[in-house]
GUZAMI-572608 format. One record per atom (N, C-alpha, C, O): chain; atom name; x, y, z. Coordinates in steps of 0.05 Angstrom, whole numbers, plus 5000, padded with zeros to 4 digits. Atoms other than C-alpha are relative to their C-alpha. Layout:
N
+------+------+------+------+------+
! unit ! site !   c1 !   c2 !   c3 !
+------+------+------+------+------+
!    A !   CA !    X !    Y !    Z !
...
+------+------+------+------+------+
This chain:
125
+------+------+------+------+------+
! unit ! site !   c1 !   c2 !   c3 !
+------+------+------+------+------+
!    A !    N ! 4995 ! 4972 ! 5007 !
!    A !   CA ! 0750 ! 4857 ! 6529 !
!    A !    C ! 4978 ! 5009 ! 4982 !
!    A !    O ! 4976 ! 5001 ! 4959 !
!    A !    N ! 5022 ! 4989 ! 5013 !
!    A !   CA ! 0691 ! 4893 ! 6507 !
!    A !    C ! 5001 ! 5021 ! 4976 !
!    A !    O ! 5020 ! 5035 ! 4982 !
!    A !    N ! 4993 ! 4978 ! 5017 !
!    A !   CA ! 0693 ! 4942 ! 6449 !
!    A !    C ! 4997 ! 5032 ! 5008 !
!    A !    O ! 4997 ! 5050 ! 4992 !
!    A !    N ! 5004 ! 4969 ! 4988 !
!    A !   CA ! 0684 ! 5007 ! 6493 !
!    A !    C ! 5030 ! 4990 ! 5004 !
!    A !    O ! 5039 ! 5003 ! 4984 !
!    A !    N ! 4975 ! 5004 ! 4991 !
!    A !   CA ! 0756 ! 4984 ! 6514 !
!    A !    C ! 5023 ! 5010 ! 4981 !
!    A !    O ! 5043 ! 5019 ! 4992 !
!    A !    N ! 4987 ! 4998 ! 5017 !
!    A !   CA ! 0789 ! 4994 ! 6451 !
!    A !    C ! 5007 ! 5033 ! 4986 !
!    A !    O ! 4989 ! 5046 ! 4995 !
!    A !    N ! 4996 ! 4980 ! 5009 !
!    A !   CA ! 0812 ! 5060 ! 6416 !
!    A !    C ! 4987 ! 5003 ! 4977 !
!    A !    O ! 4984 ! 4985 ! 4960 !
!    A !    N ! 5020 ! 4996 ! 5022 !
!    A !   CA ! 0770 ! 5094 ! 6370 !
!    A !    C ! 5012 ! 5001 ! 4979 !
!    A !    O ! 5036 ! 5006 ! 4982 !
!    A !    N ! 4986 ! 5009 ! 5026 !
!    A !   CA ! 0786 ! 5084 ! 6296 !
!    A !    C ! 5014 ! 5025 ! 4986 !
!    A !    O ! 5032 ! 5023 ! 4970 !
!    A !    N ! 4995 ! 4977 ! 5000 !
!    A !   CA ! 0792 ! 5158 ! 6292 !
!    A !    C ! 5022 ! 5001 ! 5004 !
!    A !    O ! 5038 ! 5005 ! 4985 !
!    A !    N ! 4979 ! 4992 ! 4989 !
!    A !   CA ! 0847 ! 5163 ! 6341 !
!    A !    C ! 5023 ! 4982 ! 4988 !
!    A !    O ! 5043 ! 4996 ! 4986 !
!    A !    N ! 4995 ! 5013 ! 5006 !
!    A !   CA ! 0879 ! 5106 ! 6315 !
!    A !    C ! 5023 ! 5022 ! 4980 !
!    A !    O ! 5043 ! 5033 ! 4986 !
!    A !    N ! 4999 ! 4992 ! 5019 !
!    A !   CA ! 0890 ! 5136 ! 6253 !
!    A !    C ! 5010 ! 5022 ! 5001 !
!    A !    O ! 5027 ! 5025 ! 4983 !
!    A !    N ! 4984 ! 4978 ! 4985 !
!    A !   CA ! 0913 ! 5201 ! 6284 !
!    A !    C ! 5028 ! 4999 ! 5001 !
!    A !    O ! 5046 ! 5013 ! 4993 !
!    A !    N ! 4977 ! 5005 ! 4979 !
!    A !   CA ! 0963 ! 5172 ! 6320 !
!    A !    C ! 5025 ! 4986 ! 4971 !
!    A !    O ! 5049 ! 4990 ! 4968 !
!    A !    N ! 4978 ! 5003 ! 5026 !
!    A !   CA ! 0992 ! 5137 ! 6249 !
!    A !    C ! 5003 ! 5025 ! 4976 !
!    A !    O ! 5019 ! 5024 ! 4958 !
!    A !    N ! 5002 ! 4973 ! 5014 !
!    A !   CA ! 0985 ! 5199 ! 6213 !
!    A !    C ! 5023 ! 5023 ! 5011 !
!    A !    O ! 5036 ! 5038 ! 4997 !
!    A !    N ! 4987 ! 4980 ! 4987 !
!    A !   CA ! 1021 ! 5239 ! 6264 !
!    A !    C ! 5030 ! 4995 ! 5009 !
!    A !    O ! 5046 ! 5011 ! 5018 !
!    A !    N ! 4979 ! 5018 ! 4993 !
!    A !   CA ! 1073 ! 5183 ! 6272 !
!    A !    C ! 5016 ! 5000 ! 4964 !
!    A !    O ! 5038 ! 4989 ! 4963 !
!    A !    N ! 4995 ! 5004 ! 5024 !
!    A !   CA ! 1085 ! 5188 ! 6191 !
!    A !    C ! 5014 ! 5029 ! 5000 !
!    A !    O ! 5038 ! 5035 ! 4997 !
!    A !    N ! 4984 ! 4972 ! 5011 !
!    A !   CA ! 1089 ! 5263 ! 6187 !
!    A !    C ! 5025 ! 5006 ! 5017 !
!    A !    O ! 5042 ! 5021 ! 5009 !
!    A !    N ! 4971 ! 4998 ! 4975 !
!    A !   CA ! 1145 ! 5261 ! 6252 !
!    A !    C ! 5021 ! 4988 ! 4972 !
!    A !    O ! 5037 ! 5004 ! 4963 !
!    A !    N ! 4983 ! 5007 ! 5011 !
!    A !   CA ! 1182 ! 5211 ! 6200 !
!    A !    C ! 5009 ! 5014 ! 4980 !
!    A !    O ! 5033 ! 5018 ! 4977 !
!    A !    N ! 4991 ! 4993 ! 5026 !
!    A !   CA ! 1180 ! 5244 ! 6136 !
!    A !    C ! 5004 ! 5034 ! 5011 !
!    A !    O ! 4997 ! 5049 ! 4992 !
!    A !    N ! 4999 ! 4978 ! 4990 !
!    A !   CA ! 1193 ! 5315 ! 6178 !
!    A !    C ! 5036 ! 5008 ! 5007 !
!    A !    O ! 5049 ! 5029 ! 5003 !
!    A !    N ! 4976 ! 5009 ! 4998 !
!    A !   CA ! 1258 ! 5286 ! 6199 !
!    A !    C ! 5018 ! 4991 ! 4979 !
!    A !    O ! 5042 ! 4997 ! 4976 !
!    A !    N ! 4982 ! 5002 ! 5023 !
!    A !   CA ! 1278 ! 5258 ! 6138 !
!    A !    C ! 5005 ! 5028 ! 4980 !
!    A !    O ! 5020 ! 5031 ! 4961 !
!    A !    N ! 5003 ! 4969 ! 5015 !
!    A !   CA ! 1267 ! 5329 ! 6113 !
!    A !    C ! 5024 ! 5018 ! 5011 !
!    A !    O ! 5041 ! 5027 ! 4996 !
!    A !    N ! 4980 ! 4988 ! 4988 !
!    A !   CA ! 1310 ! 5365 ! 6164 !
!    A !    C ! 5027 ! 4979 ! 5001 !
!    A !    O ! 5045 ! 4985 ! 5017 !
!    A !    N ! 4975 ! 5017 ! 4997 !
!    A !   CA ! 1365 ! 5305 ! 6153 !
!    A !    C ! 5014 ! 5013 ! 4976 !
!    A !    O ! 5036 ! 5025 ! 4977 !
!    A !    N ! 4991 ! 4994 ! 5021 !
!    A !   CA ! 1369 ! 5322 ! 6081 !
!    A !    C ! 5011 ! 5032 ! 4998 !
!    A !    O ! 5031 ! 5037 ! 4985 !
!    A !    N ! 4986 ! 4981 ! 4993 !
!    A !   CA ! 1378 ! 5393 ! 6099 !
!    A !    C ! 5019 ! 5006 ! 5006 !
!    A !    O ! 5034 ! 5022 ! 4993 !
!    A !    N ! 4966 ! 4999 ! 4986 !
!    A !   CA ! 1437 ! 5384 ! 6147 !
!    A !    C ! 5016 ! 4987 ! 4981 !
!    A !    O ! 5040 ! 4993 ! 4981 !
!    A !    N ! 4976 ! 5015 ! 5015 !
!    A !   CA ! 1470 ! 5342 ! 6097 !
!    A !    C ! 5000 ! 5017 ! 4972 !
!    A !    O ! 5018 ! 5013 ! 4956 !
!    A !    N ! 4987 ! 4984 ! 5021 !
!    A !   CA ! 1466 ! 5392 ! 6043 !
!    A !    C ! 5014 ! 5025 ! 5012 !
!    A !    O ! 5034 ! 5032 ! 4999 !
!    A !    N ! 4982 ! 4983 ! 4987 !
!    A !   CA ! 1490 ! 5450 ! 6090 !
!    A !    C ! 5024 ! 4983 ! 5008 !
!    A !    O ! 5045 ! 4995 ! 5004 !
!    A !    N ! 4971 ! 5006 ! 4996 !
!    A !   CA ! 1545 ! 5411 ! 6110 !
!    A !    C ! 5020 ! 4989 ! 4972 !
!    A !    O ! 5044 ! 4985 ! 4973 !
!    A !    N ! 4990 ! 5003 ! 5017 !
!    A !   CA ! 1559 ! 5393 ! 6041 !
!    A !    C ! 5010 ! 5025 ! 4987 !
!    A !    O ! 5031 ! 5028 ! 4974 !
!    A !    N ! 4997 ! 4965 ! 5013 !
!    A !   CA ! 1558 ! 5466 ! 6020 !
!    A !    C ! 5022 ! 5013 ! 5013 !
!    A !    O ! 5040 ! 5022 ! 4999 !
!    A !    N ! 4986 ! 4982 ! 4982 !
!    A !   CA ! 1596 ! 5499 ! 6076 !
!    A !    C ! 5038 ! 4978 ! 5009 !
!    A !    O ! 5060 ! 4988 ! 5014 !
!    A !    N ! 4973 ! 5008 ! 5012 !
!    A !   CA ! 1653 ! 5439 ! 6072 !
!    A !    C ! 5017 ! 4991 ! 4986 !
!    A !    O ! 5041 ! 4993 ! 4983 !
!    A !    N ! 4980 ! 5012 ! 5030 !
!    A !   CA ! 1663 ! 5404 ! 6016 !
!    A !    C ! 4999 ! 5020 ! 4985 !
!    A !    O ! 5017 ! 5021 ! 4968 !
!    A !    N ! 5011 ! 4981 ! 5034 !
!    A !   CA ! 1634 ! 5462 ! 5966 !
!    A !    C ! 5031 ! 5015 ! 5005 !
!    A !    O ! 5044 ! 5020 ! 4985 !
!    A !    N ! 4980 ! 4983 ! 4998 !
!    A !   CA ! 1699 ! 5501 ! 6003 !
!    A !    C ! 5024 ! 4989 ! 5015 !
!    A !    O ! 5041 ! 5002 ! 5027 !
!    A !    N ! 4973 ! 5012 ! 4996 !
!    A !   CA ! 1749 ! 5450 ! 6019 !
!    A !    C ! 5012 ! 4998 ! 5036 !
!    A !    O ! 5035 ! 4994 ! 5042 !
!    A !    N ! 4994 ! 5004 ! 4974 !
!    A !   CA ! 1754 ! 5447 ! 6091 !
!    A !    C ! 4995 ! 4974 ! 5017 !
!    A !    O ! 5005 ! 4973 ! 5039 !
!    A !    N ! 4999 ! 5020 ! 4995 !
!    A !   CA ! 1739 ! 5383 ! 6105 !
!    A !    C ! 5015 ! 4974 ! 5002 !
!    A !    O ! 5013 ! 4955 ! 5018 !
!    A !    N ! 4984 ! 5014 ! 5008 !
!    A !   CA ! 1792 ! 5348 ! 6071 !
!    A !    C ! 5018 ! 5011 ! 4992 !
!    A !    O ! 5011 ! 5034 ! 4986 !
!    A !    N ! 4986 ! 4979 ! 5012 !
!    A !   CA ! 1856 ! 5376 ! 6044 !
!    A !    C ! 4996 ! 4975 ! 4969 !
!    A !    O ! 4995 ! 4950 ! 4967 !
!    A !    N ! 5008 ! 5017 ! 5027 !
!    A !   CA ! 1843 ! 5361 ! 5966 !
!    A !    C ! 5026 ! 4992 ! 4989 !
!    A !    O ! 5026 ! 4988 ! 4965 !
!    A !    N ! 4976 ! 5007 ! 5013 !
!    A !   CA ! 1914 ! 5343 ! 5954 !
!    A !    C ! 5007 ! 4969 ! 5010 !
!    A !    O ! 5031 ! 4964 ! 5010 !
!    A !    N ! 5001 ! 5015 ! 4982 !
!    A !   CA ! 1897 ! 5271 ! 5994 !
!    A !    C ! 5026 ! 4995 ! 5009 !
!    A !    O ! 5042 ! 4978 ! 5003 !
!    A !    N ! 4965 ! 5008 ! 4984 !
!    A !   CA ! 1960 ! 5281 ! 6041 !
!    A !    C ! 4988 ! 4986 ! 5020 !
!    A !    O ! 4964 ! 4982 ! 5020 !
!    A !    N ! 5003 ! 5018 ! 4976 !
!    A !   CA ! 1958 ! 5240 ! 6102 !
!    A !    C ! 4997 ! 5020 ! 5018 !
!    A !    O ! 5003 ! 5044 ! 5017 !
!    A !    N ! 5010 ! 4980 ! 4975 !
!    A !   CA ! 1933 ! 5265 ! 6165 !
!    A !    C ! 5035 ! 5010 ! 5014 !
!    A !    O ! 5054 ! 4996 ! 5007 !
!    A !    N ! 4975 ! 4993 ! 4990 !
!    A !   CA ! 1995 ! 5298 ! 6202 !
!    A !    C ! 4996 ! 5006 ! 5034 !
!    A !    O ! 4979 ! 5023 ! 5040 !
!    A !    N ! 4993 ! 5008 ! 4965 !
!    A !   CA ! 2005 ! 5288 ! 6282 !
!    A !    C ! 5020 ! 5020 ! 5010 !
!    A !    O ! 5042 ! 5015 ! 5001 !
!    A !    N ! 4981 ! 4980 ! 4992 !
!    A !   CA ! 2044 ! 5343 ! 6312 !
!    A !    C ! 5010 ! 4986 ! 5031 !
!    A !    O ! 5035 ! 4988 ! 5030 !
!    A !    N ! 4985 ! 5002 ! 4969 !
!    A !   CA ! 2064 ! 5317 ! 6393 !
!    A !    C ! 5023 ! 4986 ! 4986 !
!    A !    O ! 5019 ! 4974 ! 4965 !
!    A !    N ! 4973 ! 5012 ! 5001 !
!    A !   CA ! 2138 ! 5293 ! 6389 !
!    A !    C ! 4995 ! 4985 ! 5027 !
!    A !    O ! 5005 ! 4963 ! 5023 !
!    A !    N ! 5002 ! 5016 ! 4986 !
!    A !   CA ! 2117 ! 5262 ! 6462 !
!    A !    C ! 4998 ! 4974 ! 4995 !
!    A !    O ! 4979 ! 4966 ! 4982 !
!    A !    N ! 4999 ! 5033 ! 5005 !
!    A !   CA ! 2135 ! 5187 ! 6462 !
!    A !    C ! 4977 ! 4989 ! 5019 !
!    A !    O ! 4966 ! 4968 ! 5011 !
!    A !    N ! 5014 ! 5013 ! 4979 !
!    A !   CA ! 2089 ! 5175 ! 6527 !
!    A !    C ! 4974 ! 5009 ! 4993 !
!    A !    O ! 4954 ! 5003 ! 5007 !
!    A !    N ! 5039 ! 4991 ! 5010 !
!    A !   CA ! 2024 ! 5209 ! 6486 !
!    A !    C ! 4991 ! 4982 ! 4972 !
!    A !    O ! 5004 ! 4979 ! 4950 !
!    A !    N ! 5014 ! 5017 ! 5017 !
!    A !   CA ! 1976 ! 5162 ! 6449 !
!    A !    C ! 4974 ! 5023 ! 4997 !
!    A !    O ! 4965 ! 5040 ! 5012 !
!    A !    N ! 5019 ! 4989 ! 5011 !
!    A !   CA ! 1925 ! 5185 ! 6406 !
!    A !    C ! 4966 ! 4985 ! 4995 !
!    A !    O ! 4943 ! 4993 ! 4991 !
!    A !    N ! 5025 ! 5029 ! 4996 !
!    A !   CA ! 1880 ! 5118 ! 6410 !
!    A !    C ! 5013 ! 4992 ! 5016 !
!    A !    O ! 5036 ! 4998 ! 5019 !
!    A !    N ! 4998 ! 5028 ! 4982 !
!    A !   CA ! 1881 ! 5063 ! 6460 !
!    A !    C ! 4986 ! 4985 ! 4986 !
!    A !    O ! 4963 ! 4993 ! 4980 !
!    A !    N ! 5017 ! 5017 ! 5011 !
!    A !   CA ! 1858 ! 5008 ! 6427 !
!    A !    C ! 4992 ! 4975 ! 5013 !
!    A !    O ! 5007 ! 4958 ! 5004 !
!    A !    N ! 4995 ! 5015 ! 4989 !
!    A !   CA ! 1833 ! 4954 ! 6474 !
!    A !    C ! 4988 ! 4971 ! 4994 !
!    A !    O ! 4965 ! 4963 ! 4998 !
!    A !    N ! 5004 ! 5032 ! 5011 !
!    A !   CA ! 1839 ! 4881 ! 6447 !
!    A !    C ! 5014 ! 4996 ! 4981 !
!    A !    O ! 5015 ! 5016 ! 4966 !
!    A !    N ! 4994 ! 5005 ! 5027 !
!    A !   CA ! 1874 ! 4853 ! 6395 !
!    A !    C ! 4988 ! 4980 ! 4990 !
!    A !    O ! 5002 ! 4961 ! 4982 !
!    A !    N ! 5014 ! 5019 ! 5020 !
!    A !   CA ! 1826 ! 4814 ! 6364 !
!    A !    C ! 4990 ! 5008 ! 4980 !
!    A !    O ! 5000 ! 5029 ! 4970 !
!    A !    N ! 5001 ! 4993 ! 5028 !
!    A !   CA ! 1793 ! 4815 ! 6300 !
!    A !    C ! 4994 ! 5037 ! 5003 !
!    A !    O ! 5009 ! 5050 ! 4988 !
!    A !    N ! 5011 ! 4970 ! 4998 !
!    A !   CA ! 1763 ! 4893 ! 6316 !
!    A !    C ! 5020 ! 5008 ! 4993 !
!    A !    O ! 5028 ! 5021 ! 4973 !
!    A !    N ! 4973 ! 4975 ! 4983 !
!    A !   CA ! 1823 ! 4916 ! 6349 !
!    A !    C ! 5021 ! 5000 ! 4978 !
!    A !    O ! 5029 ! 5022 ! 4973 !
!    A !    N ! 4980 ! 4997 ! 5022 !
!    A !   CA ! 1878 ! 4892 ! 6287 !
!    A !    C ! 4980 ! 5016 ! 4984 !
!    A !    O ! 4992 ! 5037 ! 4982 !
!    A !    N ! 5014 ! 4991 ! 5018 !
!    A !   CA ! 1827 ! 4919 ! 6243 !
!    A !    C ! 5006 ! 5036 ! 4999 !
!    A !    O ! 5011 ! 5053 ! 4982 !
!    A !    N ! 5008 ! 4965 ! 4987 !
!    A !   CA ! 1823 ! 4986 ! 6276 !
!    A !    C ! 5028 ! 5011 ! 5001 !
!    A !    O ! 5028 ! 5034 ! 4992 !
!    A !    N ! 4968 ! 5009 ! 4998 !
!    A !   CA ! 1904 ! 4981 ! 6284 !
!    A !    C ! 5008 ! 5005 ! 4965 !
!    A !    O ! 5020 ! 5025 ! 4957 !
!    A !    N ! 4993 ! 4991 ! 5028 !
!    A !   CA ! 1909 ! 4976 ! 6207 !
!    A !    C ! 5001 ! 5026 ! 4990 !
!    A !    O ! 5017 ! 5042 ! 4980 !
!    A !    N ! 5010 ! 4960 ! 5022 !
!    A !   CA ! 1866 ! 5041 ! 6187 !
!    A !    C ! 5026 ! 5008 ! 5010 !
!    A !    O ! 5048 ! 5009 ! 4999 !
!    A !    N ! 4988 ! 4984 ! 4994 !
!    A !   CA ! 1895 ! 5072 ! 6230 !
!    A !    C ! 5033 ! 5007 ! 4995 !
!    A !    O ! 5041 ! 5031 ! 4995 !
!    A !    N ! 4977 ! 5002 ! 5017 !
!    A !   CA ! 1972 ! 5052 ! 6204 !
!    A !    C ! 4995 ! 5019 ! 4974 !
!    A !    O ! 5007 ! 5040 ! 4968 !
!    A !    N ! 5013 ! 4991 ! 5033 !
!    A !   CA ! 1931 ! 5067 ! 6132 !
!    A !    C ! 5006 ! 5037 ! 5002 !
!    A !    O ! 5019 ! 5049 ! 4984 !
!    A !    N ! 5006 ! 4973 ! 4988 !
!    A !   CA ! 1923 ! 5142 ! 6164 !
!    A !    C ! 5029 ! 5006 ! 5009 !
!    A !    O ! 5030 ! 5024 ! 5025 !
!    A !    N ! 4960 ! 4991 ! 4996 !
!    A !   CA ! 2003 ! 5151 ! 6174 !
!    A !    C ! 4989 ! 5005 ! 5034 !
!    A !    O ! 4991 ! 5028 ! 5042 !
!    A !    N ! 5005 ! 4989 ! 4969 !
!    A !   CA ! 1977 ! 5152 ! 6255 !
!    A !    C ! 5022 ! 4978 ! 5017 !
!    A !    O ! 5013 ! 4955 ! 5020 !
!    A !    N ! 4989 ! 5013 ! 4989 !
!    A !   CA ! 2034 ! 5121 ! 6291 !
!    A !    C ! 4995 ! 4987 ! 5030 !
!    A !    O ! 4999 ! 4964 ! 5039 !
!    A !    N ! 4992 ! 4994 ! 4969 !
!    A !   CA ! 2022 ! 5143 ! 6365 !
!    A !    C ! 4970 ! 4985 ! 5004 !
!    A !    O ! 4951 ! 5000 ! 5010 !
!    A !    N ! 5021 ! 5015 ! 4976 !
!    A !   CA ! 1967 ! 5089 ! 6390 !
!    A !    C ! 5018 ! 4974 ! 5003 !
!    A !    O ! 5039 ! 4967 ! 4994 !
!    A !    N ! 4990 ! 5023 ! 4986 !
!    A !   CA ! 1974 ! 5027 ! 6426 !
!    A !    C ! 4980 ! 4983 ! 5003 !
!    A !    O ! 4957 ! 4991 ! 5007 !
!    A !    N ! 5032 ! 5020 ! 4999 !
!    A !   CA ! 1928 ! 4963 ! 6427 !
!    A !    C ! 5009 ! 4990 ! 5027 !
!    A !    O ! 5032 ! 4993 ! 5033 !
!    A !    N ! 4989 ! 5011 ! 4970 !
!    A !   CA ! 1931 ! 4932 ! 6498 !
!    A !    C ! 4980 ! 4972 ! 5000 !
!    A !    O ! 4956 ! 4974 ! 4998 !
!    A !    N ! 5015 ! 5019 ! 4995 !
!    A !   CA ! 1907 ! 4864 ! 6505 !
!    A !    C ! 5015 ! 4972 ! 5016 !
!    A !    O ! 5034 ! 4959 ! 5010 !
!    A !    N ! 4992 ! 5017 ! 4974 !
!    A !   CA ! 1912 ! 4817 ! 6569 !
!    A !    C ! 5009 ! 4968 ! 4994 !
!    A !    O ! 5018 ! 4954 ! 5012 !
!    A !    N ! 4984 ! 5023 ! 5003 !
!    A !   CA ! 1934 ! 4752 ! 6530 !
!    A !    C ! 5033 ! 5007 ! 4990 !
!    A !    O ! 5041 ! 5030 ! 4984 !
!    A !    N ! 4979 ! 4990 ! 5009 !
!    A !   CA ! 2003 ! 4749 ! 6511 !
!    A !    C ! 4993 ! 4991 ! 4964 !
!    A !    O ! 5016 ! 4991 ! 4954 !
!    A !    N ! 5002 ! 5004 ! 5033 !
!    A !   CA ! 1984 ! 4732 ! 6431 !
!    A !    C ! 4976 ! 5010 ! 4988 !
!    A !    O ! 4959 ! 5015 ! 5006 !
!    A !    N ! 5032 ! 4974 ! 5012 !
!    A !   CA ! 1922 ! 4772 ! 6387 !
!    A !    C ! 4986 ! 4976 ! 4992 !
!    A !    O ! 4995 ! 4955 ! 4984 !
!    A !    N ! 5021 ! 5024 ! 5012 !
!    A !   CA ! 1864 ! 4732 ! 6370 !
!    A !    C ! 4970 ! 5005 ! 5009 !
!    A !    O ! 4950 ! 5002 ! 4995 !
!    A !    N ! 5025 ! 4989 ! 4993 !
!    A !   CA ! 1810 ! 4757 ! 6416 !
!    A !    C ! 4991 ! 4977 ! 5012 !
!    A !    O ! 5005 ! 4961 ! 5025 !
!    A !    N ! 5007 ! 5023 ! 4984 !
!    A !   CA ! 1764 ! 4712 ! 6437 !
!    A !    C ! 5002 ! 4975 ! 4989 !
!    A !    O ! 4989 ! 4959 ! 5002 !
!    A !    N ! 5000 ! 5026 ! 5014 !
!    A !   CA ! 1779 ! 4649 ! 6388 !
!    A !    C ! 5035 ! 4995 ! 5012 !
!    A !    O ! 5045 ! 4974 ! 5018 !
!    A !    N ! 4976 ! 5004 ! 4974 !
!    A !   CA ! 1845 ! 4657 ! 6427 !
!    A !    C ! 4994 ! 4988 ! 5024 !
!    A !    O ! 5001 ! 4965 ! 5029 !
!    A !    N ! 4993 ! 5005 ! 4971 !
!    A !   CA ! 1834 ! 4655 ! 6494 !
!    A !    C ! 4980 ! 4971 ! 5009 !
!    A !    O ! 4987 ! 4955 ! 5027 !
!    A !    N ! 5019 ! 5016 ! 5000 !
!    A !   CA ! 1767 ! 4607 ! 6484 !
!    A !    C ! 5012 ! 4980 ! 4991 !
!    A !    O ! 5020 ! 4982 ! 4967 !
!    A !    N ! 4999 ! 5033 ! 5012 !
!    A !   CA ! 1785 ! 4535 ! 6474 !
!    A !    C ! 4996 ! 4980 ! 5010 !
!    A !    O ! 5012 ! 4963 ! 5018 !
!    A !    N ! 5021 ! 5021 ! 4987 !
!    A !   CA ! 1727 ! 4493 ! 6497 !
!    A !    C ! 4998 ! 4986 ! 4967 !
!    A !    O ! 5010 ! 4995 ! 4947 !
!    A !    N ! 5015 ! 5017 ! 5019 !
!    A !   CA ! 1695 ! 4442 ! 6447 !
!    A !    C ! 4976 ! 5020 ! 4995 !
!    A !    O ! 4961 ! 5031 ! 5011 !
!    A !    N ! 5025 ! 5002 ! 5011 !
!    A !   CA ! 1649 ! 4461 ! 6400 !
!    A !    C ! 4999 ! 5048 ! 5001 !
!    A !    O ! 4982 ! 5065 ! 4998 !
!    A !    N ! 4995 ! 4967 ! 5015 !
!    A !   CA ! 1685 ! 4542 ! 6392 !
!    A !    C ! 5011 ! 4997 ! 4977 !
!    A !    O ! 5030 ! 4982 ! 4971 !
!    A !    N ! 4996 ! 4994 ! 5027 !
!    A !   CA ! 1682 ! 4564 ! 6324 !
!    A !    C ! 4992 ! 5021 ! 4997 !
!    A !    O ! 4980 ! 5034 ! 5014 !
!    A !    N ! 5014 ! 4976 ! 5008 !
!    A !   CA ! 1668 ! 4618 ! 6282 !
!    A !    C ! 4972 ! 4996 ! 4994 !
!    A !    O ! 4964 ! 4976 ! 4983 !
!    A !    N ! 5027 ! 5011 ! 5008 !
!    A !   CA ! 1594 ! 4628 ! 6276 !
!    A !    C ! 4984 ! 5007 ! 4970 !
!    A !    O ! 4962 ! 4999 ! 4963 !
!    A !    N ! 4995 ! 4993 ! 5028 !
!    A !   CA ! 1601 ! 4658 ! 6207 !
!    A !    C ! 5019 ! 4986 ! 4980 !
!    A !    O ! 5041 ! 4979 ! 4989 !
!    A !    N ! 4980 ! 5006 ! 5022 !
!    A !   CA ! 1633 ! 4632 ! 6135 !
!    A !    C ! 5020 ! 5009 ! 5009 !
!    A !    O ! 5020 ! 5030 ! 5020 !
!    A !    N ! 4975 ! 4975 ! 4990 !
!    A !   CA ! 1704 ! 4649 ! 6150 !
!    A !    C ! 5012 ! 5014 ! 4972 !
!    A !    O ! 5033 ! 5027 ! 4972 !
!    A !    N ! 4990 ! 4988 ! 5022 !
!    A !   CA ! 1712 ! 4671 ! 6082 !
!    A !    C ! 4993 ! 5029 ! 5005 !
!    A !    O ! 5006 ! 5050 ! 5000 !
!    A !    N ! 5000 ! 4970 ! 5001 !
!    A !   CA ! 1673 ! 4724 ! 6102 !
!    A !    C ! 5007 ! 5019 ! 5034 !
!    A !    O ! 4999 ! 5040 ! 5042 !
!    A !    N ! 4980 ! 4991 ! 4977 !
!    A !   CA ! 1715 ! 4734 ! 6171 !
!    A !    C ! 5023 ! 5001 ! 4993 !
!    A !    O ! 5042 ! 4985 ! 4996 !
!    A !    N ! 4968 ! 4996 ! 5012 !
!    A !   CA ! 1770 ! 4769 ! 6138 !
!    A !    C ! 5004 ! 5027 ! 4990 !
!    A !    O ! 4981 ! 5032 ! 4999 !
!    A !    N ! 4981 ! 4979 ! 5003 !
!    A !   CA ! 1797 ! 4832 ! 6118 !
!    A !    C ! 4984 ! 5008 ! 4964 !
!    A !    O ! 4980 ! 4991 ! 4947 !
!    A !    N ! 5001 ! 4996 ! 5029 !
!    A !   CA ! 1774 ! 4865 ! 6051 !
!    A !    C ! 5025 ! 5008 ! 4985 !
!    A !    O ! 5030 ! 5005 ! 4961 !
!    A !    N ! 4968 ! 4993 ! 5006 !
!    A !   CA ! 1846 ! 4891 ! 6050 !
!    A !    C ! 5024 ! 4988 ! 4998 !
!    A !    O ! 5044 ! 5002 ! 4994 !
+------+------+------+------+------+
């Protein structure tokens, strides 16, 4: 590879220059959106009701879910909790074993484990 082959040190240099100001252009218009959206819903309460009530669910339909949740393994109880946490009754987790566990369930070859501490495969809650 000869050095006519290569890009001139010029363009080079261009091209990280022009690749910098894209980043810090973006982080510019990020910080923007996140102070207009801070302004227009928290500054005036629309976002949240400030009296932290629980979310409220209006269908009385028994056969309408609001989530499907599919698995009950570690995600899916997880996701199952909040959402209890959130007074949300109307979902359903669906998962094809008959007991929750996910895949340390259904998997039981030699040599399945967790591939993480399990201290820290657990629940902060």
């Amino acid at each position: 590879m000869s050095s006519t082959d290569l890009m001139p040190k010029w363009q080079l240099r261009a091209l990280i220059a022009i690749s910098y100001l894209t980043w810090t252009i973006s982080i510019i218009f990020g910080l923007i959106g996140h102070l207009f959206y801070w302004l227009i819903f928290n500054s005036f309460g629309r976002s949240y009701d400030k009296k932290g009530s629980k979310l409220e669910w209006t269908s009385d339909n028994e056969d309408e879910h609001y989530a499907i949740i599919i698995g009950a393994g570690f995600s899916g109880l997880g996701m199952s909790i909040k959402l209890k946490e959130l007074g949300m009754d109307k979902f359903v987790v669906l998962e094809r074993h008959s007991h929750v566990g996910g895949t340390w369930y259904a998997n039981r070859y030699p040599g399945c484990q967790v591939d993480i501490p399990s201290n820290l495969y657990s629940y902060s809650f």
